[in-house]
C-alpha positions as CSV (number, residue, x, y, z in Angstrom):
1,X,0.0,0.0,0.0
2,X,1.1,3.5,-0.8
3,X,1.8,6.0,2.6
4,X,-0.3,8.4,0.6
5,X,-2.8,9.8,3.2
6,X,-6.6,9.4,2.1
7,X,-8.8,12.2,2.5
8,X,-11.1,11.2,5.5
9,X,-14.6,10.3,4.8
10,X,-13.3,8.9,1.4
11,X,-12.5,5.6,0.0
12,X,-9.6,5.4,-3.1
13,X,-11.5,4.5,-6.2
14,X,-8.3,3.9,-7.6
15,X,-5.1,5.6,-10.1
16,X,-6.7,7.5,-13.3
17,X,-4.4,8.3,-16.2
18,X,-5.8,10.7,-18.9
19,X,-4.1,10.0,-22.6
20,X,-4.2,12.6,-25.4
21,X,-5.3,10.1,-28.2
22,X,-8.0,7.3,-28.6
23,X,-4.9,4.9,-30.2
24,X,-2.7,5.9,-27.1
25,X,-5.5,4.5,-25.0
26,X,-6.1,1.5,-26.9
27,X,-2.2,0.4,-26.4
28,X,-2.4,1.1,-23.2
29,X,-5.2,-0.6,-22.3
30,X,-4.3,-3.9,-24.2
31,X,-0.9,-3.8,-22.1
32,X,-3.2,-3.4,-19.0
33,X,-4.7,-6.4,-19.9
34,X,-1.5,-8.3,-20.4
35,X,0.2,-7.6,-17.7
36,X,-3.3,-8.8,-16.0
37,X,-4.3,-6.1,-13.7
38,X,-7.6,-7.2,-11.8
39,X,-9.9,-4.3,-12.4
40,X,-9.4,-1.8,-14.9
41,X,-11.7,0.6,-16.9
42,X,-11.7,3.1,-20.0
43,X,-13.5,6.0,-20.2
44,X,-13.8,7.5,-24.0
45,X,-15.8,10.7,-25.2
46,X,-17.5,8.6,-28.0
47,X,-17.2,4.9,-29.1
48,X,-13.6,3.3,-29.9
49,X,-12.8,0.2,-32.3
50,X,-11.5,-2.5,-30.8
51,X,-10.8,-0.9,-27.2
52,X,-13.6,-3.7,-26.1
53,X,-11.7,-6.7,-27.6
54,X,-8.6,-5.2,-26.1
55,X,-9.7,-4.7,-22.8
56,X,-10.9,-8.5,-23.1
57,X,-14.6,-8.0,-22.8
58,X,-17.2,-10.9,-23.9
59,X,-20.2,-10.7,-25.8
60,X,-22.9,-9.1,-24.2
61,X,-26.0,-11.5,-23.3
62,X,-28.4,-8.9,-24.0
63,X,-29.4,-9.6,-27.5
64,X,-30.5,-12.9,-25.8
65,X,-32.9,-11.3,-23.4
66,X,-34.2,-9.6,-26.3
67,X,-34.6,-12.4,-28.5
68,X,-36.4,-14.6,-26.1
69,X,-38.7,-11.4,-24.8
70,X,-39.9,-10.8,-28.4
71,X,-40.5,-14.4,-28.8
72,X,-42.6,-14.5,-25.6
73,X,-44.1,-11.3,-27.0
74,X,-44.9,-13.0,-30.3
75,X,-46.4,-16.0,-28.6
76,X,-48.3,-14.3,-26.2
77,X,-50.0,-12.4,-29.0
78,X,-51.1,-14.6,-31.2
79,X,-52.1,-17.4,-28.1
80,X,-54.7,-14.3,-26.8
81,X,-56.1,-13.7,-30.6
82,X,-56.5,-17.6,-31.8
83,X,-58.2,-17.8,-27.9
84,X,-60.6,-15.3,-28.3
85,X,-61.3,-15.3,-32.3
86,X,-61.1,-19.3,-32.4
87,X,-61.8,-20.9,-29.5
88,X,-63.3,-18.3,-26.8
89,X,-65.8,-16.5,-28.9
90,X,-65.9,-17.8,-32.2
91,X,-67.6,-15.7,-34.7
92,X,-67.8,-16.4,-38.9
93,X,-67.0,-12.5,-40.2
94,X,-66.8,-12.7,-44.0
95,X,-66.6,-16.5,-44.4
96,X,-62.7,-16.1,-43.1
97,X,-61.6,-19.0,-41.0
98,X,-61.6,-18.8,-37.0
99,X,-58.1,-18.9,-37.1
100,X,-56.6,-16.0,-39.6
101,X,-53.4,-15.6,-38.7
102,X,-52.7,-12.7,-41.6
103,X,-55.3,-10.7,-39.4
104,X,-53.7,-11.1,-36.1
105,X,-50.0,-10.1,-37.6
106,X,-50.5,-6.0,-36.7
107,X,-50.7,-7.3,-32.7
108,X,-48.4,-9.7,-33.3
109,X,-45.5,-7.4,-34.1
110,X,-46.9,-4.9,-31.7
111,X,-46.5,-7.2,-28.5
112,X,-42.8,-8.0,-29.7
113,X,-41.6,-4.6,-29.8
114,X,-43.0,-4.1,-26.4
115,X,-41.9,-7.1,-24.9
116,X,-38.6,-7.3,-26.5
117,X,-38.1,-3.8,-26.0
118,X,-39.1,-3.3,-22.3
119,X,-37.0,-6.5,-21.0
120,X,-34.4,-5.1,-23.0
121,X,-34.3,-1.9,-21.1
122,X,-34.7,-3.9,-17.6
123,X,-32.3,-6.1,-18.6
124,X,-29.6,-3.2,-19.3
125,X,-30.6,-1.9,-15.9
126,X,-29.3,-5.0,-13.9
127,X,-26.6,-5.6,-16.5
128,X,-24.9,-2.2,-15.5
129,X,-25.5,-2.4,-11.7
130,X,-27.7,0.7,-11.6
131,X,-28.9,2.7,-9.6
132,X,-24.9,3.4,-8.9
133,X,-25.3,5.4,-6.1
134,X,-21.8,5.0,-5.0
135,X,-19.7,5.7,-8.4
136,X,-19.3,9.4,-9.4
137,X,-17.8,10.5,-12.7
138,X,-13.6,11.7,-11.4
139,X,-13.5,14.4,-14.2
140,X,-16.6,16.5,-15.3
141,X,-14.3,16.7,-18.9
142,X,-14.3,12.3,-19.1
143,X,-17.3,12.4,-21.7
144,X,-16.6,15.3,-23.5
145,X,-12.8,15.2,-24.6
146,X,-10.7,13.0,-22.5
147,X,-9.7,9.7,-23.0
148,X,-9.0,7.5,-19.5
149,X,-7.9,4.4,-17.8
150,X,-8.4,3.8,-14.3
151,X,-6.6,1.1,-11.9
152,X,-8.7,-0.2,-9.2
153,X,-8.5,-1.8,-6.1
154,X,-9.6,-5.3,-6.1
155,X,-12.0,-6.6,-3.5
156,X,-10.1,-8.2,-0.7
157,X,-6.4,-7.4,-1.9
158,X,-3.7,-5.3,-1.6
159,X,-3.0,-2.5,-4.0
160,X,-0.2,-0.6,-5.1
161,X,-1.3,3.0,-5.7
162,X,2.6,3.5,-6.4
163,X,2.8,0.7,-9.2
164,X,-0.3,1.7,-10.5
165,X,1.0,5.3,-11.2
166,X,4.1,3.8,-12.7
167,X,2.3,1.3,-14.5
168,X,0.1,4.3,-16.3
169,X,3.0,6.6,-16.5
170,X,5.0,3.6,-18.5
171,X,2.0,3.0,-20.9
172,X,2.1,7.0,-22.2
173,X,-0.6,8.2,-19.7
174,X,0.2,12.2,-19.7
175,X,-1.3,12.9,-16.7
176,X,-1.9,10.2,-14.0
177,X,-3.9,10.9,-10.4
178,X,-5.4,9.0,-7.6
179,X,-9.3,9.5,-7.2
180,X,-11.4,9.2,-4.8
181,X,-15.3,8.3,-4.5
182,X,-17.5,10.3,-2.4
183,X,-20.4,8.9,-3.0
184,X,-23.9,10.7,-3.5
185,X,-24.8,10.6,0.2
């Protein structure tokens, strides 16, 4: 551990090193990840190529969620219409057959949208751990024109806030700190 003295009432969130350039940042964070550092994160003003493959990220499961909600959606439609049209209430309009499946289409698609789309939205919720009402953005300029990587402390084990500022300063960070969070209340 560093001898660094921590403001009281705050907890280190970890070492933040700004980089002028989104390439800089992408080398930096696929050395991060070789040199396997625990936690890690990068901040970027607007999306980067390939900065999820190099910090090692998988494939998100969400498209999952959304598949299988618009199926149920789909389902759920068109098992309420051929109830009520075909076996519920049955009634001959025009000579069509109980079950017209062109006619029940329009619900159909409107039930998968709102299914898929709705789980979809819940499902992003719990994905991203929010509410966050602990995390707190270390640099109001982060999503507007800076690009970051930030070190943090793993659960249960030492860190290094010195080799974390060497680390960063090694990898081309220009400017390297050591945050805190506050946290909202």
């Amino acid at each position: 551990m560093s001898s660094t003295a921590v403001p009281s009432g705050k907890q280190m969130a970890g070492v933040l090193g700004f980089f002028d350039e989104p390439g800089a940042l992408l080398v930096a964070t696929k050395k991060t990840k070789e040199a396997s550092w625990d936690r890690f994160d990068a901040y970027t003003p607007y999306p980067v190529h390939g900065l999820e493959h190099a910090a090692g990220l998988k494939r998100s499961w969400l498209p999952y969620v959304t598949f299988c909600a618009g199926l149920t959606g789909l389902m759920c439609a068109f098992a309420l219409q051929y109830w009520t049209s075909a076996m519920d209430w049955p009634v001959n309009v025009g000579g069509k057959p109980f079950n017209s499946w062109p006619a029940f289409v329009p619900v159909m698609f409107e039930l998968t949208v709102l299914f898929a789309g709705l789980t979809t939205v819940a499902a992003m919720f719990i994905a991203n751990g929010m509410p966050n009402v602990t995390k707190r953005s270390f640099d109001p300029r982060l999503t507007r024109d800076r690009f970051a990587l930030i070190l943090e402390p793993a659960k249960g084990k030492a860190f290094d806030e010195a080799a974390a500022t060497n680390f960063l300063k090694g990898v081309g960070a220009k400017e390297v700190r050591t945050v805190y969070n506050e946290g909202w209340f």
